[in-house]
N, C-alpha and C positions, 0 to 999 in steps of 0.2 A: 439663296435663303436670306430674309431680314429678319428682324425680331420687332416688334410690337411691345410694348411695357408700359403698364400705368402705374402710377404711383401718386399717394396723397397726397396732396398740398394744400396747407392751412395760410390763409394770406401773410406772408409777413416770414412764415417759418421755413428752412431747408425744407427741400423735400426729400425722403428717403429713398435716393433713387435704388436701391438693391433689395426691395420689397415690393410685392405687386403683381399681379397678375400678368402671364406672358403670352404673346402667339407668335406662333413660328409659323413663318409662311415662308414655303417653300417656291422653286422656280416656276411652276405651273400656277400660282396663284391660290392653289388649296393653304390651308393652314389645322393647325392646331393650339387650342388655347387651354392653357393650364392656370387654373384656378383655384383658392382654396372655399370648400362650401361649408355655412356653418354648423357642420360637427366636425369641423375639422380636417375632412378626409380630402382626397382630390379628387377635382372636376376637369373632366379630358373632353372638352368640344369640337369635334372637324366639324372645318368652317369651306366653303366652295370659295373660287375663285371671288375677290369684291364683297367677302360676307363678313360686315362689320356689324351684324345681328347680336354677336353677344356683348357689345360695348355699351347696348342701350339698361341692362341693371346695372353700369356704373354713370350713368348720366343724371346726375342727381346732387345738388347742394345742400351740404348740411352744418350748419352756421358757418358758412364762407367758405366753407372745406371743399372738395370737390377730388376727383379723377381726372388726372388729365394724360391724357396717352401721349408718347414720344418713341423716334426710334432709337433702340437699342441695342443695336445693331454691331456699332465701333467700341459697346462697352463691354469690361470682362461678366462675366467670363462668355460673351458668345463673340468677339473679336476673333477670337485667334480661331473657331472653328465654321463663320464666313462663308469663304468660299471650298467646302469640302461636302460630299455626297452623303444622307446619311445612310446608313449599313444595316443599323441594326438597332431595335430600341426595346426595351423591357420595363415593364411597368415594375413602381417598387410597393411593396406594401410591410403594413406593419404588423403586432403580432395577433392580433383583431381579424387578419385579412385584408384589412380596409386599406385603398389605393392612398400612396404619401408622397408619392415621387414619379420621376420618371427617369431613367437611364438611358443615355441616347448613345451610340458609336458614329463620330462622323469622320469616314474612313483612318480609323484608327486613332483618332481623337475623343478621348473620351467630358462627356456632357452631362452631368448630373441637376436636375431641377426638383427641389425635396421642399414640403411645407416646413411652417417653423411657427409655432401659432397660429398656424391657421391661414398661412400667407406665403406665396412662394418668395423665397429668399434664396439672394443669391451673393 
């Protein structure tokens, strides 16, 4: 598995890298991207092997600002869960019903990805 993350960046500013939309692409090449949509709730995309389709509503400048994707792979918190199988994963939601999160088991490791304003933070 690697991980995929975009995150803002304004010319000149840090970028915040532990905010931002993620995809987990696993050994086969399929993926999953977790997204915040605006009312806030989560957006869960499977993507097929090479399908960088959902990255084109982040390609877009807005006064110098932009998305720029990186891997994220060797950062926490998906470092230490790498190279393990995932097992089990459970969607989270809030008291709405509405999807917020997602809860992953990667063989006994557990992986929590939850909006926070509207934006997966981690």
């Amino acid at each position: 598995m690697h991980i995929v993350r975009l995150a803002w960046h304004w010319p000149g500013d840090p970028v915040e890298v532990n905010v931002g939309p993620v995809k987990l692409v696993f050994d086969d090449g399929r993926g999953l991207v977790l997204e915040g949509r605006s009312d806030w709730a989560l957006r869960l995309t499977e993507t097929s092997a090479g399908d960088d389709g959902w990255r084109d509503r982040y390609d877009y400048d807005y006064d110098g600002g932009r998305w720029l994707p990186r891997d994220a792979s060797a950062e926490p918190p998906f470092a230490s869960v790498m190279s393990r199988t995932l097992t089990h994963l459970e969607l989270l939601r809030d008291e709405f019903d509405e999807p917020t999160g997602l809860s992953l088991d990667l063989d006994g490791r557990p992986l929590t990805l939850k909006l926070w304003e509207g934006e997966i933070t981690t």
